[in-house]
TORRO-969340 format. One record per atom (N, C-alpha, C): y, x, z. Coordinates in steps of 0.1 Angstrom, whole numbers. Example, Ala and Ser with C-alpha at 12.3 -4.5 7.8 and 13.67 -1.06 7.14 Angstrom:
2
north, east, up
-57, 132, 78
-45, 123, 78
-33, 132, 78
-22, 128, 71
-11, 137, 71
0, 129, 79
This chain:
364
north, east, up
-85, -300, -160
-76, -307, -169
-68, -317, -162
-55, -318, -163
-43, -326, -162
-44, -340, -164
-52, -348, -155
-46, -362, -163
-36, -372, -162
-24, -370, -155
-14, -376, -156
-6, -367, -159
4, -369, -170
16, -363, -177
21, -351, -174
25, -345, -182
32, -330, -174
46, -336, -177
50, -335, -164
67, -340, -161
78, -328, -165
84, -331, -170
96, -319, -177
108, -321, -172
116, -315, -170
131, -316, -162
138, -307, -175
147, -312, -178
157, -304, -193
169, -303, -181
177, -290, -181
187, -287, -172
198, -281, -187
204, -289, -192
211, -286, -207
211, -300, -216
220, -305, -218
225, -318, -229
226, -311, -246
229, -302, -250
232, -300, -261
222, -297, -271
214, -285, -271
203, -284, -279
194, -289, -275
192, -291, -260
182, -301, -253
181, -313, -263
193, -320, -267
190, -332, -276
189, -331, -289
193, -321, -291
188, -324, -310
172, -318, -313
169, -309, -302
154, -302, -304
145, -303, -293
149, -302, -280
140, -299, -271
132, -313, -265
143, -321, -264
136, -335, -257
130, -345, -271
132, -341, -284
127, -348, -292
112, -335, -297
112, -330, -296
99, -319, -297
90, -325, -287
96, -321, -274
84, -326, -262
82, -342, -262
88, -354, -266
81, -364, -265
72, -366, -280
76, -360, -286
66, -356, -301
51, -353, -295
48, -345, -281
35, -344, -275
26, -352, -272
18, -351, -270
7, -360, -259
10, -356, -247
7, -362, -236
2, -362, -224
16, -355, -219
29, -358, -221
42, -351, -214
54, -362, -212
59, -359, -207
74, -369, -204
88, -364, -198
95, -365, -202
107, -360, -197
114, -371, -190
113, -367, -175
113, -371, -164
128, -368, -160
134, -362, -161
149, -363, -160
153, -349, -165
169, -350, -167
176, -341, -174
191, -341, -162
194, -328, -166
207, -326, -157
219, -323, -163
232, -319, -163
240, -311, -170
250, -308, -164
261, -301, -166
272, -290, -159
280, -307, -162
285, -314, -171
287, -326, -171
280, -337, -174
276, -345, -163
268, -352, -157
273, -369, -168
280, -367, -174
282, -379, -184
274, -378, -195
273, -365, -198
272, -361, -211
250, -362, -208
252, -357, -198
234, -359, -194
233, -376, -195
237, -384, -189
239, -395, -186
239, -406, -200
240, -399, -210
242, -405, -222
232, -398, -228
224, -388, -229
215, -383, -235
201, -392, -228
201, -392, -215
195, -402, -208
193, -413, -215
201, -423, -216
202, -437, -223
199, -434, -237
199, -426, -245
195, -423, -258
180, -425, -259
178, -416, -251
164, -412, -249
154, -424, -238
155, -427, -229
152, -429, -223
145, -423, -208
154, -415, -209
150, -407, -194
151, -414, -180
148, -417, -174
147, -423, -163
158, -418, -153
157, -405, -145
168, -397, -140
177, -391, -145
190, -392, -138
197, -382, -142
202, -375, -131
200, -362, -128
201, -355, -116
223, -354, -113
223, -353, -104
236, -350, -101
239, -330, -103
230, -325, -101
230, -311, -104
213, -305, -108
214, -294, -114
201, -292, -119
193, -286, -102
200, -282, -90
191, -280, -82
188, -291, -78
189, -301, -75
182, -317, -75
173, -315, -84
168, -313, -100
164, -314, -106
149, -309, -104
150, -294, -103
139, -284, -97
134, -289, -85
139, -293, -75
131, -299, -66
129, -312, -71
125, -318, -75
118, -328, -79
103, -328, -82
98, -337, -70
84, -332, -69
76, -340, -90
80, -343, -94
76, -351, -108
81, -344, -118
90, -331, -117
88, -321, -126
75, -309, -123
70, -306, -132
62, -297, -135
63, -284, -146
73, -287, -153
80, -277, -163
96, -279, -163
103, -267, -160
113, -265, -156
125, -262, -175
131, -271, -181
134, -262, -195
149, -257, -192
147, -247, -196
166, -245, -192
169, -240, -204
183, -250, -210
187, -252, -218
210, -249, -216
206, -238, -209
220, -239, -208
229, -229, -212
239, -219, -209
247, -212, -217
236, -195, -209
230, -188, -212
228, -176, -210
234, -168, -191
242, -170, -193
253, -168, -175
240, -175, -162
240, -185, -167
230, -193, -160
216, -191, -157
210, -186, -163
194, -184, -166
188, -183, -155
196, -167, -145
191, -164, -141
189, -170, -128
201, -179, -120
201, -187, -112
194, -195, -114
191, -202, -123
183, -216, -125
170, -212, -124
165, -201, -132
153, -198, -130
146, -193, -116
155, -183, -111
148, -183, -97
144, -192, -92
153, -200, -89
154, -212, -80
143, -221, -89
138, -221, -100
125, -229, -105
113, -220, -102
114, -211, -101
99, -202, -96
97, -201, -85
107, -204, -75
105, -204, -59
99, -215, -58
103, -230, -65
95, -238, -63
83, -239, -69
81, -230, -79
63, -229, -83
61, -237, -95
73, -242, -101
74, -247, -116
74, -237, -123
68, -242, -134
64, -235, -150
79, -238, -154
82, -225, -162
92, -227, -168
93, -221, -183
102, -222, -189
102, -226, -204
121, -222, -204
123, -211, -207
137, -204, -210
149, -203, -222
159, -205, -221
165, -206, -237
168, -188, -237
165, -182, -251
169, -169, -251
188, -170, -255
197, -159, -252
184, -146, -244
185, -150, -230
177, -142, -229
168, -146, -219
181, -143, -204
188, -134, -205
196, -132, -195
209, -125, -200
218, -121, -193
233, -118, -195
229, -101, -195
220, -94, -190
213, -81, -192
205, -76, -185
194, -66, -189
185, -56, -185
180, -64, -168
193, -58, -160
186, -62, -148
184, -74, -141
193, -85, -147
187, -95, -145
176, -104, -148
171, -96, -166
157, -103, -166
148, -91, -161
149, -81, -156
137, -79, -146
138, -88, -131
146, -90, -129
144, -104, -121
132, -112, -121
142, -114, -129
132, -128, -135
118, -124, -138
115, -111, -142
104, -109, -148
92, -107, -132
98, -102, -126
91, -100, -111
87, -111, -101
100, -119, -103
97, -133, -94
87, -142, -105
86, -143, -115
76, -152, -125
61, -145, -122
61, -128, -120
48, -124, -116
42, -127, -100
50, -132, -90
49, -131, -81
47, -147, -84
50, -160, -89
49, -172, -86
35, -177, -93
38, -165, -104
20, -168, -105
19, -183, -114
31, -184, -121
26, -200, -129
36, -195, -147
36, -205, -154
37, -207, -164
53, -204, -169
57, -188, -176
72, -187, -178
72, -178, -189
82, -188, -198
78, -180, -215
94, -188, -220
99, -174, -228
112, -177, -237
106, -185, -248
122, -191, -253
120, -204, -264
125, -195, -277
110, -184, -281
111, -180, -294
105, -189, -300
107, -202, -308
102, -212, -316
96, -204, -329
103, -199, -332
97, -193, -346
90, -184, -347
87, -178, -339
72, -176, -338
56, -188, -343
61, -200, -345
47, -210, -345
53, -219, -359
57, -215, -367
65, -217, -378
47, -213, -385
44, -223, -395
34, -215, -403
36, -203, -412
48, -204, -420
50, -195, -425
51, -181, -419
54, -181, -406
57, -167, -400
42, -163, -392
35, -173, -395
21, -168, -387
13, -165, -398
11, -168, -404
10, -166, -422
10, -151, -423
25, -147, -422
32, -135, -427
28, -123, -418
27, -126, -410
18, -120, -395
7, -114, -401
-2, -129, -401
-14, -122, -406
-18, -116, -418
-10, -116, -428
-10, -112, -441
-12, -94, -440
2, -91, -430
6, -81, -425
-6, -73, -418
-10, -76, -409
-23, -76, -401
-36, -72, -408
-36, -76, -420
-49, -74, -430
-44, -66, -437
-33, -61, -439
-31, -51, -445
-28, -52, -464
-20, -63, -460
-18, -71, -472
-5, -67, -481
3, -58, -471
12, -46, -479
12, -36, -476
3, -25, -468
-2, -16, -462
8, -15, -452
17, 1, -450
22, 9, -440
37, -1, -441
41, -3, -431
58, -10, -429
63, 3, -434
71, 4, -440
88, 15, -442
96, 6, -437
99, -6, -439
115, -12, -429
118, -28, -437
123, -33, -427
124, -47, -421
139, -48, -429
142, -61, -429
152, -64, -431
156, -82, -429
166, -85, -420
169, -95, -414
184, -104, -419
180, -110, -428
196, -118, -433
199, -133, -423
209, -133, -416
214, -148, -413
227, -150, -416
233, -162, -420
241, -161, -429
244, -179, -424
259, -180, -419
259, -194, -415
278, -196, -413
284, -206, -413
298, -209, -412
299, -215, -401
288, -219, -393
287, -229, -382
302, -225, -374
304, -216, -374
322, -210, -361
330, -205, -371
331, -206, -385
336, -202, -399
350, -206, -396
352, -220, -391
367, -225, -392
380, -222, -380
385, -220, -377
397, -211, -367
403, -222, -359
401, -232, -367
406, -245, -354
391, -250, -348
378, -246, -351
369, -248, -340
372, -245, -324
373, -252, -318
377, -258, -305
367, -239, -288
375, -234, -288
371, -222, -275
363, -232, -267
347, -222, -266
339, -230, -257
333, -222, -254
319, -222, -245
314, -210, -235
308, -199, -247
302, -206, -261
300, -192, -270
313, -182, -274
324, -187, -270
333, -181, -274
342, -171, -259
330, -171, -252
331, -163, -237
318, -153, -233
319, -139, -235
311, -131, -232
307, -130, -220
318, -135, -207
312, -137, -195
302, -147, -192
297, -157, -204
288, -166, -203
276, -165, -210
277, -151, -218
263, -148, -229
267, -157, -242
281, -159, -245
276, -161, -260
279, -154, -270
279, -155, -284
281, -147, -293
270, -147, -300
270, -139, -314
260, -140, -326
254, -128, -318
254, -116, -316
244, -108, -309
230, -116, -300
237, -121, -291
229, -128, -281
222, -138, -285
229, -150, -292
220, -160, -299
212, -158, -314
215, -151, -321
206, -151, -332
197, -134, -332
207, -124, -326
200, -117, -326
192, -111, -318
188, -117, -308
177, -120, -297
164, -124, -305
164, -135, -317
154, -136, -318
154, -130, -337
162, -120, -342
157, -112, -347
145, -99, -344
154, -93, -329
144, -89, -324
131, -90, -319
137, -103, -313
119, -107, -309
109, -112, -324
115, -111, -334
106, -112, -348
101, -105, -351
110, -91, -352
104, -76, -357
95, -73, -345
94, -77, -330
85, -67, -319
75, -79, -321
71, -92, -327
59, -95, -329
54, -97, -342
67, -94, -350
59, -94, -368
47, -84, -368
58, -65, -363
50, -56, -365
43, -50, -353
41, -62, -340
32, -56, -328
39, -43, -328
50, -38, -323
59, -24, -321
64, -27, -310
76, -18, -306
84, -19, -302
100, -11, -309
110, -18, -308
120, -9, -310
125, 4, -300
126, 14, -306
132, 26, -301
143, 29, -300
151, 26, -307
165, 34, -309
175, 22, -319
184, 17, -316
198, 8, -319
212, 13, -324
214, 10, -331
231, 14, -335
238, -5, -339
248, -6, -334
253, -18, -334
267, -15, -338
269, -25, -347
286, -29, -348
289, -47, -347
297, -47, -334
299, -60, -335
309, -64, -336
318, -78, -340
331, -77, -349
333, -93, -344
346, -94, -342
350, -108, -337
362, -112, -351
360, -117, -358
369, -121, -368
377, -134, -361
376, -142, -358
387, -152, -354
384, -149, -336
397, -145, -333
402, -135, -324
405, -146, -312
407, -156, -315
413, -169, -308
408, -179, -312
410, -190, -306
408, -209, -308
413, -215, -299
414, -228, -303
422, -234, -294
414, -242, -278
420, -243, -273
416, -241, -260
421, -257, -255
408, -264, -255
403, -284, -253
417, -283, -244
418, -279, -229
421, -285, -218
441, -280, -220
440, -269, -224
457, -266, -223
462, -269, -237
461, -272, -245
463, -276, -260
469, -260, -265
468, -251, -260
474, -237, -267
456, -231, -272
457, -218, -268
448, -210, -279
446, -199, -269
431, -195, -269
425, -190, -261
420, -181, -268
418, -166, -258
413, -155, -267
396, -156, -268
388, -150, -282
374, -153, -281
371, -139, -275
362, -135, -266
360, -124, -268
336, -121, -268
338, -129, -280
323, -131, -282
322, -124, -296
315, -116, -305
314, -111, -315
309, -123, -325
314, -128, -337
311, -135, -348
301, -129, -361
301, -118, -357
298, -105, -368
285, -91, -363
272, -97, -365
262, -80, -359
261, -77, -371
260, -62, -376
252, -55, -384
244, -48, -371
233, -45, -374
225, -35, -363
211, -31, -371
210, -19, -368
200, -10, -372
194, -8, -362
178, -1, -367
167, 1, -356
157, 12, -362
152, 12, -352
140, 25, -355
130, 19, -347
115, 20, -351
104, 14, -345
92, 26, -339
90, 19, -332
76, 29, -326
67, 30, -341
61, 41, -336
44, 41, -349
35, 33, -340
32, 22, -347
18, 15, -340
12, 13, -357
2, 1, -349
-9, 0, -361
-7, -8, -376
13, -11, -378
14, -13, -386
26, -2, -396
30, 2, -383
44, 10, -385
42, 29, -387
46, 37, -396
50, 45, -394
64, 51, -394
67, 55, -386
83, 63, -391
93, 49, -399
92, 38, -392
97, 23, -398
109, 26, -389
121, 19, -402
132, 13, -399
136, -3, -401
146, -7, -398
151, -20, -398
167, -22, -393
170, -30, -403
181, -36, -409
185, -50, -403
196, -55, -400
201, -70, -398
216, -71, -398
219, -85, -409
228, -84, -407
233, -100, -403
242, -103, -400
241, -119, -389
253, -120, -389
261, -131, -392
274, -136, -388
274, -156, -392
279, -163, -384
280, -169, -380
299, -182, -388
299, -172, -400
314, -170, -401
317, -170, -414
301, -170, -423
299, -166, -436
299, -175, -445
306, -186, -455
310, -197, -462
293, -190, -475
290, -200, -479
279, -200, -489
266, -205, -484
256, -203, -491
243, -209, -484
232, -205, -471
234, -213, -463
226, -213, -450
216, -198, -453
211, -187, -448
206, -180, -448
197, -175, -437
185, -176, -432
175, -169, -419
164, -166, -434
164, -152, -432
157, -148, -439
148, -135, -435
139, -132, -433
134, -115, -429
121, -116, -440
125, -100, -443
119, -95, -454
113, -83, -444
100, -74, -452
90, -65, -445
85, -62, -463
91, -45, -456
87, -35, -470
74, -26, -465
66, -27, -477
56, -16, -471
50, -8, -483
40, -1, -476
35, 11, -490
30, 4, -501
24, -6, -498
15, -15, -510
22, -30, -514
36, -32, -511
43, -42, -514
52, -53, -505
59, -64, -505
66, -66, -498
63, -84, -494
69, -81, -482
66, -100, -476
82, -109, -474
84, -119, -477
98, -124, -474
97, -138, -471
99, -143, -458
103, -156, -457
117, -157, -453
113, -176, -455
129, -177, -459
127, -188, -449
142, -196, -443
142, -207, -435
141, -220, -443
135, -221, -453
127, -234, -456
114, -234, -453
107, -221, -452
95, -219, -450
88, -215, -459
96, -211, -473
83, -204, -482
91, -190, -480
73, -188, -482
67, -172, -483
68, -163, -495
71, -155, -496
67, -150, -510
62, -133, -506
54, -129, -518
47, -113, -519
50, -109, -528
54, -98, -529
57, -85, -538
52, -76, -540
39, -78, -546
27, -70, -544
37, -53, -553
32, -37, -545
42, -28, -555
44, -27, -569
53, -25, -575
53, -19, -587
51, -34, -598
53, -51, -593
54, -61, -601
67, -63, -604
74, -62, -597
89, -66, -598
92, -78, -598
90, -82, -590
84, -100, -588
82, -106, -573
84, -116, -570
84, -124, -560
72, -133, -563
60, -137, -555
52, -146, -559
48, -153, -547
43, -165, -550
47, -182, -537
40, -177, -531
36, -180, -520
23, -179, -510
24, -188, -505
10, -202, -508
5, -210, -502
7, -215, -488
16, -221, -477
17, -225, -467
17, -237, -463
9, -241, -454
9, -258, -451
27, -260, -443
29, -270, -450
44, -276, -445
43, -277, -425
50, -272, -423
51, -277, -404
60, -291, -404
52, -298, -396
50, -306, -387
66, -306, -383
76, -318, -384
89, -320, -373
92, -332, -366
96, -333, -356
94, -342, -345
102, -355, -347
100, -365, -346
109, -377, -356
125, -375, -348
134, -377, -352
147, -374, -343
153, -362, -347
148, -350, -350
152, -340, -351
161, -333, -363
169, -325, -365
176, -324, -377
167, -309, -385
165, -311, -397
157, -303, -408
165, -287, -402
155, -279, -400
158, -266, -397
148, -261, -393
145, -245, -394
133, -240, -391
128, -243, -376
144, -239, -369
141, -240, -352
134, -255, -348
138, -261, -357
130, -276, -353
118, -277, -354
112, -269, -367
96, -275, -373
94, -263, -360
97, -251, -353
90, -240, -347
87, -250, -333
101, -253, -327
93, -259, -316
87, -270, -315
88, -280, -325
77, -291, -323
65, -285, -322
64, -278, -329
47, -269, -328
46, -266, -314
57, -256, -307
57, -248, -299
54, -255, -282
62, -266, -286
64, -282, -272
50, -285, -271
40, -290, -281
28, -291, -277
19, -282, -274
23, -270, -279
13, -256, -273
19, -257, -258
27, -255, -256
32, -253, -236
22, -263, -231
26, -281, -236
19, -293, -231
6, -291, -231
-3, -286, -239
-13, -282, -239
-20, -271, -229
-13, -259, -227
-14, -249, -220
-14, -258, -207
-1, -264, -203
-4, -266, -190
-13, -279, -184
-18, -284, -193
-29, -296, -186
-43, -289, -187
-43, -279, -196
-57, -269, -192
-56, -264, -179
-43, -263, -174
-40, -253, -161
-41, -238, -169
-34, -235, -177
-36, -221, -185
-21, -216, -177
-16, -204, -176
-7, -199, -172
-1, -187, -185
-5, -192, -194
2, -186, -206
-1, -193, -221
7, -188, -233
5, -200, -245
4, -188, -255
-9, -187, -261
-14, -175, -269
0, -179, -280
2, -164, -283
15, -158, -293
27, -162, -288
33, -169, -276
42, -173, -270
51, -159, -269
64, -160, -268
71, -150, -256
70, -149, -246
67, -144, -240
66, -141, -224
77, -137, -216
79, -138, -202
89, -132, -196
92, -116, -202
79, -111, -198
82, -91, -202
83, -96, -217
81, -104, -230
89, -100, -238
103, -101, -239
105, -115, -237
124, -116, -233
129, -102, -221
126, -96, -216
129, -83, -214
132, -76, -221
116, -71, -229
120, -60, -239
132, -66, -251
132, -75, -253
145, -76, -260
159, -78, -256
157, -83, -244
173, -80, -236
173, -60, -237
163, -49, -234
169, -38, -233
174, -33, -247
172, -39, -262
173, -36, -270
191, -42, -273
195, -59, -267
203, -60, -271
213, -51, -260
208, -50, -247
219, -36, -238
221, -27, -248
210, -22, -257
213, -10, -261
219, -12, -274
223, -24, -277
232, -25, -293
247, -25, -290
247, -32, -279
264, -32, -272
263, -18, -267
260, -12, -261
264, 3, -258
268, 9, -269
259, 9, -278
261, 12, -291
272, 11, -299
277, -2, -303
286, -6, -301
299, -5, -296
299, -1, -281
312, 5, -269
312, 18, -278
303, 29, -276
301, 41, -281
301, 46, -292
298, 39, -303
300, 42, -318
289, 55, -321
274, 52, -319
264, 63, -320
249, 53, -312
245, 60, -318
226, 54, -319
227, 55, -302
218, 52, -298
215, 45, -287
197, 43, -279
194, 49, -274
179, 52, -271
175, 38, -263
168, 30, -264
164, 15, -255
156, 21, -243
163, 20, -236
155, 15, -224
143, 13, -222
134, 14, -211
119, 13, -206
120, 4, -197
C-alpha cells in the first residue's frame, strides 16, 4: 500500500477543469501536482483556481516529473498518442481521454507499449461507474429481459447548434474532433460492455451541417471539416447476452430541445432504458409501460457542473486512486487500453463506411 499521495500531472486545461481535477481532489490519498497546456496561461489560471503547485512549461516537463505517478491526458485526440508514449516510457500509469486515438494503428501503439511498461493505462469511459448503468448491466446479466434483439442510442445536444460559435480544434478532423469521435466512442464502448459483445459490422452516415465558423485569429470564416451529425448502425457478435442483435444511434450535437444521452436495450422478455439523469426504467414484455427502477443517486465532486459525465468520474477518479495505492495495475470494469482499441476499429469502420456508402466489416 501507497502511503504518500498518488501524484497526478493533468496535460489539458479545459475538461481537465470542469471534471477531471475536481473529481481527483474529491479522492483520498491523491493530489494534482501540476498541470500543463498547449497555452500555458490558460494552465496557469487553472493552477491558481485550483491550487496546483506547478505549472509545467510543456507537458514533456510534465511526464518527467519524478512526483507525478498518473499521467491524465486531457487534450484534443491528434495528441494522445505522443503524449502517451512518452508517459509509458517513463513507467507512469496513465489515464486517457477517448477516443482513444486519431485510428486503428495508432492505438495499437499504444496498446503494445502499455503491455510492455507493465503499469496502470485505462480510457476515460466515466459512464461506465454511473449507478444507474451498473445497475442496468446487471439487471441484463440476470436475465432480467432475457435475449438482446437491439440497442438503441439517443444524444441529442445544441452545444455547436449556433454558426457564429467561434472554429476550434473540434471543428478540425486533423485533430480528432467531431460528434463521431467524441460521443460516439463512448456509445460504443456502452454497447461492447452493456452486452459483453463485440461489434461486427458498421454503416455510418456522417453530416456536417454548419460547414464553416468563424475563425478567433483572422476575423473571416473557416471551413469545419468535423461531422456535427452520426446516425450509425451495428450488428453484434452472439455472446451470452446477444443473439443475431442489432443497434441503432443517433448523435448530433446541433439539435435545439432537451439535453438527451439516452440508451435503451430490447430484449425477448422486456426492455431497459436509462436516461442522463440517471433513472432507470423496465419494460417488462407485453405491459406497455415504463416502470422506475430503484437506484442510489451517484455521488458528484463539489465544483463540478450536474451531468452524467461528472457523477461517472467522480466515482471513476477514486477507483484509479484506489487501484494505484494497492499497486493494482488495472480498475475492475474500467476501459482498458485493448478496449479503447476495439472501439477505435469500430469508429475506422463507421468513417469508411461513411467514405463508401455500404456496411463495413470491423476490423480484428
Amino acid at each position: 500500500m501507497k502511503t504518500t499521495p498518488i501524484g497526478i500531472g493533468i496535460v489539458g486545461a479545459g475538461f481537465a477543469r470542469t471534471t477531471q481535477i475536481p473529481g481527483f481532489r474529491d479522492c483520498m490519498g491523491a493530489k494534482v501536482v501540476a498541470i500543463a497546456s498547449r497555452h500555458r496561461e490558460r494552465a496557469a489560471a487553472v493552477a491558481h483556481e485550483f491550487g496546483i503547485e506547478h505549472v509545467a512549461a510543456h507537458w514533456q516537463e510534465l511526464v518527467e516529473r519524478n512526483d507525478v505517478d498518473l499521467v491524465s491526458i486531457v487534450t484534443p485526440p491528434a495528441t494522445h498518442m505522443e503524449i502517451t508514449l512518452a508517459a509509458l516510457a517513463q513507467r507512469k500509469a496513465v489515464l486517457c481521454e477517448k477516443p482513444m486515438a486519431l485510428n486503428a494503428d495508432e492505438a495499437r501503439r499504444m496498446v503494445e507499449k502499455a503491455r510492455s511498461a507493465n503499469v496502470l493505462a485505462l480510457i476515460d469511459h466515466e459512464l461506465r461507474f454511473l449507478n444507474s448503468r451498473r445497475t442496468m448491466r446487471g439487471m441484463l446479466q440476470t436475465g432480467a429481459i432475457g435475449s438482446v434483439r437491439h440497442c438503441n442510442y439517443v444524444f441529442r445536444s445544441d452545444y455547436r447548434g449556433l454558426a457564429d460559435r467561434g472554429w476550434d480544434w473540434w471543428s478540425d478532423a486533423a485533430m480528432g474532433g467531431g460528434t463521431l469521435g467524441a460521443i460516439g466512442s463512448h456509445v460504443i464502448d456502452s454497447f461492447r460492455w452493456m452486452l459483453s459483445t463485440e461489434v461486427t459490422r458498421a454503416f455510418g452516415m456522417l453530416t456536417t451541417h454548419i460547414k464553416e465558423r468563424p475563425d478567433k485569429g483572422s476575423r473571416g470564416m473557416r471551413a469545419v471539416t468535423t461531422d456535427d451529425e452520426a446516425k450509425l448502425l451495428f450488428h453484434f457478435a452472439d455472446g451470452p447476452h446477444t443473439n443475431r442483435a442489432t443497434g441503432a444511434a443517433a448523435l448530433s450535437v446541433v439539435e435545439s430541445g432537451k439535453y438527451e444521452n439516452r440508451l435503451e436495450i430490447y430484449g425477448t422478455k422486456g426492455a431497459l432504458m436509462v436516461e442522463e439523469t440517471g433513472e432507470l426504467w423496465l419494460s417488462p414484455a407485453g405491459s406497455g409501460t415504463w416502470r422506475p427502477v430503484q437506484v442510489d443517486q451517484d455521488h458528484m465532486a463539489q465544483g463540478m457542473r450536474e451531468s452524467s459525465w461528472s457523477r461517472g468520474f467522480t466515482a471513476f477518479a477514486c477507483r484509479i486512486v484506489e487501484a494505484m495505492r494497492s499497486g493494482k495495475k488495472m480498475v475492475d470494469d474500467a476501459a482498458s487500453f485493448e478496449d479503447g482499441l476495439r472501439v477505435q476499429l469500430v469508429l475506422d469502420a463507421v468513417r469508411d463506411s461513411n467514405e463508401r456508402g455500404c456496411w463495413v466489416d470491423v476490423g480484428g
